[in-house]
C-alpha positions as CSV (number, residue, x, y, z in Angstrom):
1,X,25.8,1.5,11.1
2,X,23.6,4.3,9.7
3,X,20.2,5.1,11.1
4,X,19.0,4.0,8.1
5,X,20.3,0.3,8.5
6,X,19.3,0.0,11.7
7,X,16.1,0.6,10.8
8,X,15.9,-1.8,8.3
9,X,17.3,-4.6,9.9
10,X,14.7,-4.4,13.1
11,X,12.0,-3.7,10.6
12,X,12.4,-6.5,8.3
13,X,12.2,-10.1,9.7
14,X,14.0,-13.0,8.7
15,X,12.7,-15.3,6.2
16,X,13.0,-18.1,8.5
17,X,12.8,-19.0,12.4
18,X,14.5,-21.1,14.2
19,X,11.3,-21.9,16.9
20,X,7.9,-20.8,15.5
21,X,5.8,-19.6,17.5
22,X,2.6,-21.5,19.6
23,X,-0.2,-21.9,17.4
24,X,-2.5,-20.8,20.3
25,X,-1.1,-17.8,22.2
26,X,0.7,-15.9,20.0
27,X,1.8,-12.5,20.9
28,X,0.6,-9.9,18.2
29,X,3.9,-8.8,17.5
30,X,4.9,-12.5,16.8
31,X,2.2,-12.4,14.2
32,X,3.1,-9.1,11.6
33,X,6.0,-6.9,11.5
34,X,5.0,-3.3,11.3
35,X,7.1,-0.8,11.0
36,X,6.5,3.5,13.1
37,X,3.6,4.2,11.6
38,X,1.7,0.5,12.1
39,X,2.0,-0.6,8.6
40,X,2.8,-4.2,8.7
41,X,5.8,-5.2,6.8
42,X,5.9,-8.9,7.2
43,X,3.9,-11.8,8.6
44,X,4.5,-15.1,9.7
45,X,1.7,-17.1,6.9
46,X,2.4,-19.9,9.3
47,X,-0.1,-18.5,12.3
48,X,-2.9,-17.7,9.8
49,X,-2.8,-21.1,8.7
50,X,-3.7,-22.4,12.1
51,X,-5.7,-21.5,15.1
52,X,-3.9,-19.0,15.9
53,X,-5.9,-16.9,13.5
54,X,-8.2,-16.5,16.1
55,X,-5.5,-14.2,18.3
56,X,-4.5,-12.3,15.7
57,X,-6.6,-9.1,15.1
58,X,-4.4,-6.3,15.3
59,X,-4.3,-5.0,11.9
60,X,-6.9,-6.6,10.8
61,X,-10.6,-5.5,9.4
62,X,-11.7,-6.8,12.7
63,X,-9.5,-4.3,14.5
64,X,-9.4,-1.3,12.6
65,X,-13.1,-1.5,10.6
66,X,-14.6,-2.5,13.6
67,X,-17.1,0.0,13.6
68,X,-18.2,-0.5,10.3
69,X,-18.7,-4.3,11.0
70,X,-20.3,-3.5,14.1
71,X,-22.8,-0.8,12.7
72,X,-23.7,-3.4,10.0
73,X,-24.5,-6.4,12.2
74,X,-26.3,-3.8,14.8
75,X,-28.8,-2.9,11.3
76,X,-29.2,-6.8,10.7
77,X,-29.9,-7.8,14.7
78,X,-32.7,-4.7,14.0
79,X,-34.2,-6.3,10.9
80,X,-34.4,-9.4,12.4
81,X,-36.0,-9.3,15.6
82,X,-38.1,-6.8,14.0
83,X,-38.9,-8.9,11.1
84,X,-39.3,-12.1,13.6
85,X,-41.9,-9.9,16.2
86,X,-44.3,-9.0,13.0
87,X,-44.7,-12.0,11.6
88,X,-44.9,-14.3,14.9
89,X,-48.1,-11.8,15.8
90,X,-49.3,-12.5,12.1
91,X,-49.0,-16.0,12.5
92,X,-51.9,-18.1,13.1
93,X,-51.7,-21.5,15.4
94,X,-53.5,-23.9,12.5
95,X,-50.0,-25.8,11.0
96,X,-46.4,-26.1,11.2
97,X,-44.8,-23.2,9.3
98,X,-42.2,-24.9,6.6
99,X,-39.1,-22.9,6.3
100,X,-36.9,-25.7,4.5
101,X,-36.9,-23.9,1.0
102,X,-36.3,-20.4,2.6
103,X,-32.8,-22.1,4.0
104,X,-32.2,-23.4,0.4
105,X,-32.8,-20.1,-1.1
106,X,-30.7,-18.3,1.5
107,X,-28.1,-20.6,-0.1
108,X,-28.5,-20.3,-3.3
109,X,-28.2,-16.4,-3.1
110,X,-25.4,-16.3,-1.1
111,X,-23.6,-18.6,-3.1
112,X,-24.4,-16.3,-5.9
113,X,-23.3,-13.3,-3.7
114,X,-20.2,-14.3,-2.9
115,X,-19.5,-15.3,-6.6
116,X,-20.2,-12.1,-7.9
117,X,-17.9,-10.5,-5.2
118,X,-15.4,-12.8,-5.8
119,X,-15.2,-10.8,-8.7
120,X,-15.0,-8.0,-7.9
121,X,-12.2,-8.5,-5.1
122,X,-10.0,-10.0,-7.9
123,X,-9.9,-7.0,-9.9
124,X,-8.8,-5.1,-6.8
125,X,-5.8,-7.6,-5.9
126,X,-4.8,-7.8,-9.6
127,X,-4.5,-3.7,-9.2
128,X,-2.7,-4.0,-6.4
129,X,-0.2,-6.7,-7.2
130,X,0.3,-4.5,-10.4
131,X,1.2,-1.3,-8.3
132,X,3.0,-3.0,-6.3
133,X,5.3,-5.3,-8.3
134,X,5.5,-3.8,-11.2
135,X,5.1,-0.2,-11.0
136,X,7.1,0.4,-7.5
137,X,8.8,-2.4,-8.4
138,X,9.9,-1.2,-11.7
139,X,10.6,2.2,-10.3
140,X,13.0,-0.1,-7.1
141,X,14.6,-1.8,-10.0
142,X,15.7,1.1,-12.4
143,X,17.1,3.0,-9.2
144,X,19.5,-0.1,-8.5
145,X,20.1,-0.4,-12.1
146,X,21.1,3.3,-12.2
147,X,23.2,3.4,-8.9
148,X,24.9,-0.2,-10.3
149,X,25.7,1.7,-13.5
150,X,27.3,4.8,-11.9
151,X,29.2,2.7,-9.6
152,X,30.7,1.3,-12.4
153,X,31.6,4.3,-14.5
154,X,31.9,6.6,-11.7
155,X,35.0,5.1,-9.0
156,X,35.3,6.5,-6.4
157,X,39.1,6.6,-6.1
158,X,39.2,10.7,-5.4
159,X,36.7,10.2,-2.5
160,X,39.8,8.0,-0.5
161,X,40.7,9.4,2.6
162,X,38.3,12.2,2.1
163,X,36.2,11.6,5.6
164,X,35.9,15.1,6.2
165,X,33.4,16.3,3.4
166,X,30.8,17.4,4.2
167,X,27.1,15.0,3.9
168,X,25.1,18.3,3.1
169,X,27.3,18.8,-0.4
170,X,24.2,20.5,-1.8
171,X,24.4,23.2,0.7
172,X,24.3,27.4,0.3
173,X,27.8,27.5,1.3
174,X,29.3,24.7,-1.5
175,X,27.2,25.8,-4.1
176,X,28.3,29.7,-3.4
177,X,31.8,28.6,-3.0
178,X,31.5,26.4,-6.4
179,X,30.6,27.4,-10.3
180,X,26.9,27.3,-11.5
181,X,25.3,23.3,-11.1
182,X,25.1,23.2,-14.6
183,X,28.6,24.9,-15.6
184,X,30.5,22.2,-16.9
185,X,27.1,20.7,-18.6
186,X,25.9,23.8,-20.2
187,X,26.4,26.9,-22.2
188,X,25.5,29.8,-20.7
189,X,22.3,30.6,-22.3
190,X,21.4,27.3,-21.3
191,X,21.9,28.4,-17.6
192,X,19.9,30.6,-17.8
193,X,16.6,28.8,-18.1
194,X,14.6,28.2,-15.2
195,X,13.7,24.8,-16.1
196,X,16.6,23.9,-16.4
197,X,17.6,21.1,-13.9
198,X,20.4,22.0,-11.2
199,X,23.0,19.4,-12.7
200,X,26.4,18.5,-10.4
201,X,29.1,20.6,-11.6
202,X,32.0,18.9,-9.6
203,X,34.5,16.6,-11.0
204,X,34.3,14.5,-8.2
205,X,32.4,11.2,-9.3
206,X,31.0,10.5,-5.5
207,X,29.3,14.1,-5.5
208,X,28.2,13.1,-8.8
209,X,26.3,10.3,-7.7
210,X,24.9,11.6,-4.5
211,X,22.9,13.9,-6.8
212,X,21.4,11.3,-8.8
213,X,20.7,9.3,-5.4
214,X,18.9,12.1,-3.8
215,X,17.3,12.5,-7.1
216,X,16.0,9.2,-7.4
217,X,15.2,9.4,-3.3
218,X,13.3,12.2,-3.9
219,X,11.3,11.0,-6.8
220,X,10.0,7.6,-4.7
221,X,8.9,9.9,-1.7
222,X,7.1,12.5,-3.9
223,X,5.3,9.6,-6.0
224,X,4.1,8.6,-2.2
225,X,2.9,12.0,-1.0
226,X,1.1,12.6,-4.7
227,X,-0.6,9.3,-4.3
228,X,-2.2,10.5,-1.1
229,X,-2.6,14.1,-2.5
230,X,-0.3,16.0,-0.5
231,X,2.5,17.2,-3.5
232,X,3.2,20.2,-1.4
233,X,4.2,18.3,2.2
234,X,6.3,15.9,-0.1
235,X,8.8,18.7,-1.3
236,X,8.4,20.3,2.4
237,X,9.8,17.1,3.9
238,X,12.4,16.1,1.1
239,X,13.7,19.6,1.1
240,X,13.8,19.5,4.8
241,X,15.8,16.0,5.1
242,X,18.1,17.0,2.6
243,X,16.7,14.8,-0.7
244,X,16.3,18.3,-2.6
245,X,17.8,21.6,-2.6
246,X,16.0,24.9,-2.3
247,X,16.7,25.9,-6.1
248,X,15.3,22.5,-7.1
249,X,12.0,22.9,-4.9
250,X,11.4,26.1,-6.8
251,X,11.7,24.4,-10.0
252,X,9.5,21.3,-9.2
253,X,7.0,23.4,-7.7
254,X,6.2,25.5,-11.3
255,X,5.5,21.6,-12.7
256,X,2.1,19.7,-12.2
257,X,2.1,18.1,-9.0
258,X,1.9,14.4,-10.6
259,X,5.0,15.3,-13.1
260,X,7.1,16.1,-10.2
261,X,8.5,12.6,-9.5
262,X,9.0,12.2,-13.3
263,X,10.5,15.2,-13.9
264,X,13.5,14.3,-11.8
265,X,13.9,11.4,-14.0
266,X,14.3,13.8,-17.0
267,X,17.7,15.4,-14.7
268,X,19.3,12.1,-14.4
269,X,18.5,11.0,-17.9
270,X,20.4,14.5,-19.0
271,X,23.4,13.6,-16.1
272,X,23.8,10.4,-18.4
273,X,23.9,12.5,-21.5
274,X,26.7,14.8,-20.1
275,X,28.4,11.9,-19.0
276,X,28.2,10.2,-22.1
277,X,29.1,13.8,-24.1
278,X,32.2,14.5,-21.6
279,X,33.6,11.0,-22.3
280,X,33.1,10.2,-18.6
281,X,31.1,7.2,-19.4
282,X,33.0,4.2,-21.2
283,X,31.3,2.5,-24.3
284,X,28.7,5.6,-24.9
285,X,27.2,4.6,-27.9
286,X,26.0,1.0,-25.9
287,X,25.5,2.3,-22.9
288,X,24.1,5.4,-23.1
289,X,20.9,3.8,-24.3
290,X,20.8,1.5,-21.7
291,X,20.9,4.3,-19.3
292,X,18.0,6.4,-20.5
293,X,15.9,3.2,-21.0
294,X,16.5,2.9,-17.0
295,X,15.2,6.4,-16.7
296,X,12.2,5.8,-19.2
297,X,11.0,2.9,-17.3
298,X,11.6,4.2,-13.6
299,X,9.5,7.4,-15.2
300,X,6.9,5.2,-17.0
301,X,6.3,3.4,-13.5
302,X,5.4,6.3,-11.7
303,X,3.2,7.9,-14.4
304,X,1.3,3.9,-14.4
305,X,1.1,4.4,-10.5
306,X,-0.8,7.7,-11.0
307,X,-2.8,6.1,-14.0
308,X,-3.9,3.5,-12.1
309,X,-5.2,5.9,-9.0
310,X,-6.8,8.1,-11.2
311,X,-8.9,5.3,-12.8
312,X,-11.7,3.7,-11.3
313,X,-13.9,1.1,-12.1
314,X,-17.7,2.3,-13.7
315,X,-19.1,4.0,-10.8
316,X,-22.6,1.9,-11.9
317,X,-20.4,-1.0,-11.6
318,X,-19.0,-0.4,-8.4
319,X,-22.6,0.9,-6.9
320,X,-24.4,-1.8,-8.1
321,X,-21.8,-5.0,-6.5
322,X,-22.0,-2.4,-3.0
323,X,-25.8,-2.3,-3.7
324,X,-26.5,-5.9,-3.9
325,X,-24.3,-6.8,-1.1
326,X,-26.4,-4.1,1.3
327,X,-29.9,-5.9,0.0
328,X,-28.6,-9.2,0.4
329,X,-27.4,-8.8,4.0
330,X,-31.1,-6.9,4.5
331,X,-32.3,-9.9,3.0
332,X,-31.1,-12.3,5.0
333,X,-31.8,-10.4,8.2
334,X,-35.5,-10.8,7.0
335,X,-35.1,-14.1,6.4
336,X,-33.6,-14.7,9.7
337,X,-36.5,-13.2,11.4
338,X,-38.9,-15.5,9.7
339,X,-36.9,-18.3,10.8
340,X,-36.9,-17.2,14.5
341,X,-40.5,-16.6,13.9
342,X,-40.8,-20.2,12.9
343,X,-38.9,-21.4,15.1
344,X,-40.7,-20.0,18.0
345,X,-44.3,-20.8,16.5
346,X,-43.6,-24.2,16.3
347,X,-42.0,-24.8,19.5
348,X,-44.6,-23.0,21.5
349,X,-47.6,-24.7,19.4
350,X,-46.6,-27.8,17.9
351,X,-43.8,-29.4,20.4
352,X,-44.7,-32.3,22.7
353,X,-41.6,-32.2,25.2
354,X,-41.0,-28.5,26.6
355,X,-37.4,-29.5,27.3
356,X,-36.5,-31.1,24.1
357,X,-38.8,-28.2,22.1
358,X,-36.8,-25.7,24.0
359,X,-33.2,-27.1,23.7
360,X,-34.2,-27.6,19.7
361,X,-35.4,-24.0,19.1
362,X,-32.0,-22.8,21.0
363,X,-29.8,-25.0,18.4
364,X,-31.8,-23.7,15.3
365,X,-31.3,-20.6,16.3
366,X,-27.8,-20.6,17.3
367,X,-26.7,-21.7,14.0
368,X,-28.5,-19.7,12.1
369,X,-27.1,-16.5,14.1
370,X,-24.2,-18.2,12.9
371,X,-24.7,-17.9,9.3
372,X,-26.0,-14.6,9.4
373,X,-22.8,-13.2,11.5
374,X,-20.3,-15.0,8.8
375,X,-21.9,-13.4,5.8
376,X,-22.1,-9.6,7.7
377,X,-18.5,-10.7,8.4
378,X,-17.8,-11.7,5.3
379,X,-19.3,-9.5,2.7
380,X,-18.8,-6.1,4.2
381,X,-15.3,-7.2,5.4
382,X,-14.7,-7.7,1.3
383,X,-16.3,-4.2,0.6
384,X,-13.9,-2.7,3.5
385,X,-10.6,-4.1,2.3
386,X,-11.5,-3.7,-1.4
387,X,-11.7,-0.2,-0.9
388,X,-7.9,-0.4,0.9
389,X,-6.7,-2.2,-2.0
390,X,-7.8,0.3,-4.7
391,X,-5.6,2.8,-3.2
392,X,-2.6,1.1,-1.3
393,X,-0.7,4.6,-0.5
394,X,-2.2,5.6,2.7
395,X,-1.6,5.0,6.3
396,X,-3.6,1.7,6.4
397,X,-2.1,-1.7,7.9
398,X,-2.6,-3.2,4.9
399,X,-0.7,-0.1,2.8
400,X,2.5,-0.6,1.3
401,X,5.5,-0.1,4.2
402,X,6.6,3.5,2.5
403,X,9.4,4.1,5.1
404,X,11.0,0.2,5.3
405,X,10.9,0.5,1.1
406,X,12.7,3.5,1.3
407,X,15.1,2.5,3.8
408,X,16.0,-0.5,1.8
409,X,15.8,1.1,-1.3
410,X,18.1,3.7,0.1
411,X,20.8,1.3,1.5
412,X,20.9,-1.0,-1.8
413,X,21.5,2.2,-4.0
414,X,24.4,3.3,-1.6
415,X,25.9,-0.6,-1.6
416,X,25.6,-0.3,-5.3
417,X,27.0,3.2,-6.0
418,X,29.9,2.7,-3.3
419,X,29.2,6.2,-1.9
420,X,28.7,7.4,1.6
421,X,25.2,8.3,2.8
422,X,23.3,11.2,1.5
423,X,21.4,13.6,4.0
424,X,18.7,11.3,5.8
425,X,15.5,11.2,3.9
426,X,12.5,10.2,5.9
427,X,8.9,10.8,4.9
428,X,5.5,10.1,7.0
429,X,2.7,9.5,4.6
C-alpha cells in the first residue's frame, strides 16, 4: 500500500458506524474528520443534530473566530451599560417606564435582519456548492474520464515483469539517454518551439500515461496554489514531488499565472491527437472527440474556478448588508440598555416586595442578555463564515480538504489507468 492510500483510507471515514457515538460527551475527533493541515473532511451530521452540538467547537466559528465574536459582544456589553447608566440618571421617579413596544420593534427588526442576510448567505453557499461540485468536480471527473480512456487504448502488456523501472521516468538521466519528448509527435521545426509542450516520446503505453497523470496532478495542485495566490510555490512544490519536470516549469512559468493549470490541458489534448494521428487510439474519428471534449471541460472548470474568485458581489452591496448588520447589533445594544434602565427604574421605584422586585428584574434581564448574545452570535457568525465561503481555497476548517482530494483523485486515476504510481505529489496550501 502506497503512502498515498494510506492516507486516504485514515483520512476518509466510513459512511456508516457500527455504534455512534454519545450524544453528550463526544470526543472532538468523533465529531469531524480533518485531515494534516486541520481541514475537516467529514462529519458525523448525526451529533449536530443533537446536544452534542454543544461539545463540538473545534472547527467551528466559535473556535477559530473567537476573537472577532468576542470583540463584537465586548462593543455591545459597552453600549449597553453605557446606554442603561445615561438614561437611568435621566429618568425621573413620576411613572412606570413602558418598554413593551421597544421589545416588539426589537423583533420586528431582527426578523427583518436576518431575512435580509438570509440572503445574502445563500448567494455565498450557491458559490460554493458551484466550485465545489461542479467546477472541482468537473475538473475530478474529466481526470477519471481521461485515465479510464487511456487505460483502455493504452494496455499495459509491455510494462509485465518490468518492476525495475524506474518511478522518476521523467528524469535528466532518461530523457538524456532517450530522443527529444516530442520526437515521435513532431517535426523538427516543431521542436524547436519553446511552447511547445514536452510530449512522451516512448513507445511504452505505461510511460505514456504517467505523463498525462502527472499532467493532470499537476494542473489540480496549481489551480489550488493560484486560488490562494501563490502560482510560484505551486510549480516549486510540483516540480519538487516530481508532478513536473524542469523543462516543463520553464515553460509554464513564461504563461499567466491563472493559464498555468489550463495550459497543461492543452498537452494532453495534443497527446490525444498524436495518438489518434499514430493510429495508437482505436475508432479515432469517435473517439478522438470525446477525448478533447474531456480536456475542454477539465480546462473550462478551472478557468470557472478562477472566474468565480475573481468576481465579487457589488462592493455597495456587500458594504451595505455588513453595514446594517453593525447598526443593528449597535442598535440593540441601545435598546438593551434602555431595558436595563427600565428594568431597574421600576424595581427600585415602583415594586412592593423587594424580593419578588429583585428576583423579577434578575429574569428580565437574563433573557434579554440572552437575546442580545444570540443575535451577536448569530449575525456576525454569518458575516464570518460568509466571507470563508466566498473563497473556499485557503487553509480554513471549513476549506475544501486539498490534500484528501488529491490523494483520492490520485489513487482513482492510477486504478483507472492500471499503471504504477507516479512520483509522490503533495502540496500544503
Amino acid at each position: 500500500m502506497s503512502v498515498c492510500d494510506t492516507y486516504a483510507l485514515s483520512i476518509v471515514p466510513p459512511r456508516r458506524r457500527a455504534s455512534p457515538p454519545s450524544c453528550c460527551s463526544i470526543p472532538a475527533q468523533q465529531v469531524r474528520t480533518v485531515d494534516e493541515h486541520g481541514k475537516t473532511v467529514a462529519y458525523d451530521v448525526h451529533v449536530l443534530t443533537r446536544w452534542g452540538v454543544f461539545w463540538a467547537y473545534g472547527g467551528t466559528i466559535f473556535n477559530r473566530k473567537i476573537f472577532a465574536l468576542g470583540s463584537t459582544l465586548f462593543a455591545v456589553i459597552v453600549i449597553s451599560f453605557t446606554g442603561a447608566t445615561i438614561t437611568f440618571a435621566m429618568e425621573k421617579p413620576s411613572a412606570r417606564v413602558d418598554i413593551s413596544n421597544y421589545i416588539t420593534l426589537f423583533g420586528m427588526i431582527s426578523t427583518l435582519i436576518g431575512f435580509v442576510l438570509g440572503l445574502y448567505q445563500s448567494e455565498s453557499v450557491a458559490r460554493w456548492r458551484a466550485m465545489r461540485f461542479e467546477q472541482l468536480g468537473g475538473l475530478w471527473g474529466a481526470i477519471h474520464n481521461i485515465s479510464l480512456l487511456l487505460g483502455i487504448w493504452l494496455p499495459d502488456d509491455k510494462e509485465e515483469g518490468r518492476d525495475n523501472v524506474d518511478k522518476k521516468d521523467t528524469s535528466t538521466a532518461s530523457r538524456q539517454a532517450a530522443p527529444h519528448p516530442a520526437a515521435s509527435y513532431r517535426s523538427a521545426e516543431q521542436q524547436t518551439s519553446s511552447s511547445s509542450p514536452p510530449l512522451p516520446a516512448s513507445e511504452d503505453n505505461a510511460i505514456i500515461k504517467r505523463t498525462v497523470l502527472r499532467w493532470m496532478l499537476a494542473s489540480h495542485a496549481l489551480t489550488y496554489f493560484q486560488a490562494i495566490n501563490r502560482p510560484s510555490e505551486g510549480l516549486d512544490a510540483a516540480v519538487a514531488e516530481g508532478s513536473l519536470t524542469e523543462d516543463e516549469r520553464a515553460i509554464l512559468s513564461s504563461v499567466p499565472d491563472w493559464m498555468r493549470a489550463q495550459v497543461l490541458w492543452s498537452w494532453i489534448a495534443e497527446v490525444g491527437q498524436n495518438l489518434a494521428s499514430t493510429h495508437r487510439m482505436p475508432q479515432s474519428l469517435t473517439n478522438l472527440p470525446i477525448f478533447l471534449n474531456h480536456c475542454l471541460n477539465a480546462r473550462g472548470s478551472i478557468g470557472s474556478i478562477g472566474f468565480y474568485l475573481d468576481s465579487q458581489l457589488p462592493y455597495s452591496y456587500v458594504h451595505l448588508v455588513n453595514w446594517i448588520v453593525k447598526a443593528h447589533l449597535v442598535f440593540i445594544s441601545v435598546l438593551y440598555g434602555y431595558t436595563l434602565s427600565a428594568i431597574t427604574f421600576n424595581t427600585i421605584y415602583f415594586s412592593t416586595l423587594v424580593s419578588v422586585r429583585i428576583y423579577e428584574a434578575i429574569i428580565k434581564a437574563l433573557l434579554g442578555g440572552a437575546g442580545v448574545l444570540l443575535n451577536v452570535c448569530f449575525f456576525q457568525g454569518i458575516l464570518e463564515i460568509q466571507a470563508t465561503l466566498r473563497n473556499p481555497f485557503g487553509d480554513e476548517p471549513d476549506c475544501f480538504p486539498s490534500d484528501a482530494d488529491h490523494a483520492n483523485m490520485r489513487s482513482g486515476a492510477m486504478s483507472l489507468m492500471g499503471v504504477r504510481a507516479p512520483p509522490q505529489h503533495w502540496f500544503d496550501v
